[in-house]
C-alpha positions in Angstrom: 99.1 138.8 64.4 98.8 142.1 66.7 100.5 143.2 69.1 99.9 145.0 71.7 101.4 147.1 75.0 100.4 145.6 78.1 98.8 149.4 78.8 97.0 149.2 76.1 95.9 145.3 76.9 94.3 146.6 80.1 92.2 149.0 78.2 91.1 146.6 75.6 91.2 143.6 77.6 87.6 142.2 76.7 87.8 143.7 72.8 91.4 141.3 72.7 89.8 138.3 74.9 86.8 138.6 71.6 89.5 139.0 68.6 91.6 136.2 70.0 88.5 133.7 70.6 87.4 134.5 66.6 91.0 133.2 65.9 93.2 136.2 65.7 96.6 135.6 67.9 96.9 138.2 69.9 100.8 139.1 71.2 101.5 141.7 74.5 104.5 143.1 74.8 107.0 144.9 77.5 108.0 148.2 75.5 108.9 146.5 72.0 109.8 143.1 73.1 106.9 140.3 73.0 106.0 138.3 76.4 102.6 136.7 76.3 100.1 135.6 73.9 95.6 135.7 74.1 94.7 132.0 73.1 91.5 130.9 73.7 91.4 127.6 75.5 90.2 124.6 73.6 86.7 123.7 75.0 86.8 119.7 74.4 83.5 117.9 75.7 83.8 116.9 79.1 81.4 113.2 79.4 80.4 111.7 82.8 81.3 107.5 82.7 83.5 108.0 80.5 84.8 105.2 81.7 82.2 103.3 83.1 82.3 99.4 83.1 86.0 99.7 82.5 87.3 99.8 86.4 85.5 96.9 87.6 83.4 97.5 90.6 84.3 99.6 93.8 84.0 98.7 97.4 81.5 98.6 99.0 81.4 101.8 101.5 78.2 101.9 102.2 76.5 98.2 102.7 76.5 97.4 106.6 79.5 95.5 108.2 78.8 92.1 110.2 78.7 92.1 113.2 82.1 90.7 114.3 83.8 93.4 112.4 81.2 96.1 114.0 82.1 94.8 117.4 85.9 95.5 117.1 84.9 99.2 114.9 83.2 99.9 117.9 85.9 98.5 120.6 84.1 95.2 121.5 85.9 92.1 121.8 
């Protein structure tokens, strides 16, 4: 573990962003006392469909209305 002043965090920034992502936990502190910590955030896969076939089937936005319900969209009677 190292710590670090948050003075000397701004200096270093993209050397700390580099140890912490090779796995080394990184700690910045106010004076002597220990606030925040570097982690590097977990990169998990991110799939399209991942649920597809599972929700059923939408409605249907985009197939044409009859014409009834076009007349009274489009203030017809």
């Amino acid at each position: 573990m190292r710590q670090v002043t948050i003075h000397a965090a701004k200096t270093n920034l993209s050397k700390l962003i580099e140890a912490a992502l090779k796995g080394e936990e990184i700690i910045i502190a106010k004076g002597s006392k220990p606030v925040v910590r570097i982690v590097p955030i977990s990169r998990s896969g991110f799939k399209i469909g991942l649920l597809e076939g599972q929700l059923g089937s939408g409605p249907d936005f985009f197939e044409p209305l009859a014409d009834d319900d076009l007349d009274l969209w489009e203030g017809g009677q």
